[in-house]
N, C-alpha and C positions, 0 to 999 in steps of 0.2 A: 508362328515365330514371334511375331509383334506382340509383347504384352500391355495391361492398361493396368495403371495406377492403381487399383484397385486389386489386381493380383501381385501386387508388389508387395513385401512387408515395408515397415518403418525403416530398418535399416538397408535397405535395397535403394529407396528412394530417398536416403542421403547419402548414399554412394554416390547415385545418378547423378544428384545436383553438385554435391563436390566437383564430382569429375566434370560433369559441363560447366559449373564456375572456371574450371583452368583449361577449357576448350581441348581436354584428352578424353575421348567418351571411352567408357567401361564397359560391359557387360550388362548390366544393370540401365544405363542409358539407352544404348542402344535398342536394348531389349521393351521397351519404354515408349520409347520415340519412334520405332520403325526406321523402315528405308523407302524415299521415291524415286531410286534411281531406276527409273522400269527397265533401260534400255539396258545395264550393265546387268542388272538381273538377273533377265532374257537370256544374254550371253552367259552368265554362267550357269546357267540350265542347261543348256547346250553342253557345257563343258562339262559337266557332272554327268550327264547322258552316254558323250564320248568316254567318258571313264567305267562306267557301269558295263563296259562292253567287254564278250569274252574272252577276246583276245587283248594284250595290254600294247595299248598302242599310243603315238606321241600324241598329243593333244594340244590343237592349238593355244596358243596363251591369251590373255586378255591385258590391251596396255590402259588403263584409265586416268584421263588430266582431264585437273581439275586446280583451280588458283589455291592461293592459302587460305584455311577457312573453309574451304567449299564444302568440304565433307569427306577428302578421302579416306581418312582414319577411320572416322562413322561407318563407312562403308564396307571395309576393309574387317573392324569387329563383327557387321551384320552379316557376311560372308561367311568369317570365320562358325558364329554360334549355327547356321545354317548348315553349313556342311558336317559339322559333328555333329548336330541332330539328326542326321540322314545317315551317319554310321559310314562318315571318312575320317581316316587323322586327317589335321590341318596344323597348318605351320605359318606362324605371323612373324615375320622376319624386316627389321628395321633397316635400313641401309645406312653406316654409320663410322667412324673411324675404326669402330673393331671390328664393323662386317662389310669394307668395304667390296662392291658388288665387281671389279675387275679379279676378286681373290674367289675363285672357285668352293675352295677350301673351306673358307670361310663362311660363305654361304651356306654351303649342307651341313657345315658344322653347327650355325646357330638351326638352320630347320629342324636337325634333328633334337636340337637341344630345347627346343619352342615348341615341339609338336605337342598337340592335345589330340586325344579321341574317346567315342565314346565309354565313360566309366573305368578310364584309365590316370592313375595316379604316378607320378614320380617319372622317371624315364622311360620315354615310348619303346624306346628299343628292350628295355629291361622285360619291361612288360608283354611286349607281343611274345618274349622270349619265353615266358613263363606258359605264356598261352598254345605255344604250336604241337601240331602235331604232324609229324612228318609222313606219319602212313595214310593222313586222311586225303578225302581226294582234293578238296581246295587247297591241300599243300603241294601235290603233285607238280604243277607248273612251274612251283618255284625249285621244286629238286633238279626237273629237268634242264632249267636255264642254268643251273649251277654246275650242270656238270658238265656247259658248253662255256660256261663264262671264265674268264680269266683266272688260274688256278691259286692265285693268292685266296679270289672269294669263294670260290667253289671250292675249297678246299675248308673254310672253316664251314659252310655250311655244313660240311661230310663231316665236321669233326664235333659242331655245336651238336649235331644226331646222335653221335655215336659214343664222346667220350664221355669220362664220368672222371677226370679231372678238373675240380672246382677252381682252380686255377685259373688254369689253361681256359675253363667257358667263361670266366670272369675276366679274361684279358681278350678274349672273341667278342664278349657282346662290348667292350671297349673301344675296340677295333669300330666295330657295324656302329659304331656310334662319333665314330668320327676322332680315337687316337691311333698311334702306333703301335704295328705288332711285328715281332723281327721274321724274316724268312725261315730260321734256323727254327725260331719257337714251332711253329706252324709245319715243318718238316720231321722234326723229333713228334709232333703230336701223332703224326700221318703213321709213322714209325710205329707208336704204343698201339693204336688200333688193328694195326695187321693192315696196312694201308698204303705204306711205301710206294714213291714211284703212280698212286693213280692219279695224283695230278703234278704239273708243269709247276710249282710255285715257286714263282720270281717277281723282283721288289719292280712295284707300277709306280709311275711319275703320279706326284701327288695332283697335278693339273689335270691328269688322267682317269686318279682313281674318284675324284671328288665325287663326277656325274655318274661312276659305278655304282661310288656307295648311295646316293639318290635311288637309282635305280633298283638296285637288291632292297632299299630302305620301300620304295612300293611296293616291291613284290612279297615282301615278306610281310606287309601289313594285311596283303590280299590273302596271303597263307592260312591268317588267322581267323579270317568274314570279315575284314575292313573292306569298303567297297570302293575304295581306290585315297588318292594322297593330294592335298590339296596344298598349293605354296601358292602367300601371298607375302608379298613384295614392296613394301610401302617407303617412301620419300625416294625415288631412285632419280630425283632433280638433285642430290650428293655428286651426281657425276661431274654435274656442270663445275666440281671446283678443284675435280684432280690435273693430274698435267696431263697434255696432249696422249701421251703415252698411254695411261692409264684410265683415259677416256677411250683411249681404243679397245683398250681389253673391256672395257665396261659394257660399249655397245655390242660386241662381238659375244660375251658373258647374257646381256640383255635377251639376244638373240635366240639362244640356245633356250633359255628359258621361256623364250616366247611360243617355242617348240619350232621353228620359221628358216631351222639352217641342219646338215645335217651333225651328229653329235647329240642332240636332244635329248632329253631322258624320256622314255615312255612311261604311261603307268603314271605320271604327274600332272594337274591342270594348273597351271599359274595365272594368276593375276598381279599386275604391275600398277602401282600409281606414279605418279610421275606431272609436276605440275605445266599448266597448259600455255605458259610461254616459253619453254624451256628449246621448242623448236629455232624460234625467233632469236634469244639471245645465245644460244650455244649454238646451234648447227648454224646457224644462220652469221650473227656479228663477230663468232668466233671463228666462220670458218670452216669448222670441222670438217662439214660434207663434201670437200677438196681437202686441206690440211692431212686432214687424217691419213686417207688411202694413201695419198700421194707422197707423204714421211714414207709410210711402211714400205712400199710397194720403192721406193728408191734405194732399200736394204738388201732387195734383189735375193733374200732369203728365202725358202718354201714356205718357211712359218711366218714370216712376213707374210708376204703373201694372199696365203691363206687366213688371218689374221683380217687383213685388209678387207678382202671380201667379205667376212663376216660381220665387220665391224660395218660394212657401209649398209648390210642388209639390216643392223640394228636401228644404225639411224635412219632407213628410208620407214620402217615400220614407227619410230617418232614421228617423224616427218608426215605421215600416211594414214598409221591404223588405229590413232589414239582414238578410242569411245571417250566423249568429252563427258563432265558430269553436268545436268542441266541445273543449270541457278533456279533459286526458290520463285514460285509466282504465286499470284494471290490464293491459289484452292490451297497449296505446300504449307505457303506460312500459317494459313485459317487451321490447318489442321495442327499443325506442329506446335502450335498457342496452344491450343484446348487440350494435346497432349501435356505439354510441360507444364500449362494452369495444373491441371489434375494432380502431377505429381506432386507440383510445389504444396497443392492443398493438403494433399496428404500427408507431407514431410513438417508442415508450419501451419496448417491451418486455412480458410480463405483467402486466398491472393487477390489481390486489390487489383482492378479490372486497369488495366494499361491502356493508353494509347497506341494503338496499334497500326496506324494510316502507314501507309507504303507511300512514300515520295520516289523510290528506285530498285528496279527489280537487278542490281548490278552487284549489290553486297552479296557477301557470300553467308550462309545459313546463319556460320558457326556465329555472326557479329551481334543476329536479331537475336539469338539463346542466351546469348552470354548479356546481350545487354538488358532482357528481360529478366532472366536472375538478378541480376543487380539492381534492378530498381526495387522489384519484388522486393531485398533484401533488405532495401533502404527502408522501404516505406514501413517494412514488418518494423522499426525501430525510430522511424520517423515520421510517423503519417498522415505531417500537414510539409513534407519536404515539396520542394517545386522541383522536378523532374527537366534535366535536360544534360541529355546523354551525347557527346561527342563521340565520332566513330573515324578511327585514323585508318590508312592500310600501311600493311607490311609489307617492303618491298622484298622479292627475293632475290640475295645474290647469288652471282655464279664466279666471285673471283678467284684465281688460281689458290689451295691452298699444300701444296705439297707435304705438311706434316699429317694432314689427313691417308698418306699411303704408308708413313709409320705402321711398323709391325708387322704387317703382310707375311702370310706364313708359303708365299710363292716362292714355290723352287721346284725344283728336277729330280728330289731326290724322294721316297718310299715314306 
């Protein structure tokens, strides 16, 4: 997985360094630099394992904090190149004001719209679609689950098989792809095939159908020889700054993903980053781990409620089962130098030998790379400069910001 400088072209290794100048690693960096996260690794070994198995089953998630800097983006691409070189789609999904993580909807909508797999171009869903074959036997499992699953989806599967309505399979694979499709369209299709009446098709709450279409979205990757679906999840510290409300659905959201409540999609392994004080000033100074339940659960509704419990099993897994990222130490940084010297040589030529002494092993990676490019950078253009690099931290907030729940495509309706 790990490459070295030397199988990188020229322009791979100013990618690299561009993107580690603006501290967003690429493909090209990552690929480069490696990963020492041994322990989250480990864990998603495990989780790839769980996915390779013959029956599709939930899989627990992985939640990983880690401070600003530390590396979880780094890790998050290392993951990503990983699992699609092993022959899974994967799906790298931001937590953001267009994808905020309380919107169900929203979330599988960017997975699907993020997913990469091996030697697949343009839309995963388009693509797998191109690829299947419905008589063969690795598609079997997913006919059968269709034709128990909820008749809106097991109904276009019957129909994506069988019609030859270019249309109609162009508003299907739109559908599996996360838009709308009317009940009426999908009952007249049932109709032209000589089909009528075999399935139940009626409009799903979109909160309901989200984790369906997750679900069929694994299953029909598996149809194809995809060895399972990989969803990572990265800055999901956004939560800290919805309202009380929409922190609830987040954790409860959180949860399901984490595979840790029932609802879960199977067939998915997730991984969560999520930064490692997030416990202390949200659950903690804000509250929540009381506030929350206790709003919901005073609504005296079922979906309250229920709600509630989910939401607290979210935050006890913050609170609990974060795999922390380990800060750099002397062997990390010795190696990660002699990596990015290498590249830098190759992109500019001989990099001027830096001081490199360690006064504190408390900075996070991302400050020694970025500050080693920089000097490097200096000195290629200045090379009797005196060197002395200040290094600030960023704090992170968590203040309320409610325009961040703008747009939310939550509702009740198909």
């Amino acid at each position: 997985m790990t490459a070295t400088a030397e199988t990188l072209d020229r322009v791979s290794v100013l990618r690299a360094l561009e993107a580690l100048r603006n501290g967003v690693p690429n493909g090209d960096a990552v690929r480069a630099l490696g990963c020492a996260q041994a322990q989250v690794l480990g864990r998603f070994e495990e989780q790839l394992e769980e996915l390779d198995s013959a029956s599709l089953t939930v899989v627990r998630g992985a939640l990983v904090s880690g401070d600003f800097g530390a590396g979880k983006s780094h890790l998050l691409e290392y993951l990503e190149h990983l699992a699609i070189s092993r022959g899974y789609v994967c799906s790298r999904v931001v937590i953001s004001k267009e994808t905020p993580l309380h919107d169900p909807s929203k979330v599988v909508q960017a997975a699907l719209r993020e997913a990469r797999f091996p030697g697949g171009r343009g839309s995963v869903i388009h693509e797998l679609a191109s690829r299947i074959n419905y008589r063969s036997r690795q598609a079997s499992p997913l006919v059968d689950w269709a034709m128990s699953a909820p008749g809106l989806i097991g109904a276009t599967v019957h129909l994506h098989e069988r019609s030859h309505e270019h249309e109609l399979i162009a508003r299907i694979l739109d559908f599996w792809s996360g838009e709308k499709i009317s009940v009426a369209e999908v009952r007249a299709g049932l109709k032209s095939v000589g089909s009528r009446g075999a399935y139940d098709v009626k409009a799903i709450r979109i909160r309901d159908l989200a984790p369906l279409r997750m679900e069929f979205a694994a299953r029909f990757a598996r149809a194809v020889g995809m060895r399972g679906w990989v969803l990572l999840i990265d800055e999901a510290e956004l939560v800290g700054r919805y309202t009380l409300q929409q922190r609830a659905k987040s954790y409860a959201e959180l949860a399901r993903w984490l595979g840790i409540v029932e609802g879960a999609v199977p067939g998915v392994a997730s991984v969560v980053t999520i930064t490692d004080d997030f416990d202390i000033k949200v659950l903690q100074e804000k509250d929540d781990l009381v506030l929350v339940p206790e709003r919901l659960k005073a609504k005296g509704t079922e979906d309250a409620v229920l709600l509630a419990s989910r939401a607290e099993i979210g935050m006890r897994a913050i609170e609990r089962d974060k795999v922390p990222l380990m800060l750099p130490n002397e062997a990390t940084l010795k190696d990660t130098y002699s990596r990015l010297e290498d590249v830098y040589t190759r992109a500019y030529g001989a990099a001027p030998q830096l001081d490199t002494t360690v006064t504190t092993m408390r900075r996070p990676i991302r400050s020694y790379i970025r500050r080693w490019i920089n000097e490097w950078d200096l000195l290629r253009y200045r090379p009797d400069a005196h060197l002395d690099t200040e290094v600030g931290e960023l704090e992170q907030r968590y203040d309320e910001e409610p325009e961040l729940e703008q747009g939310s495509a939550e509702s009740d309706g198909e």
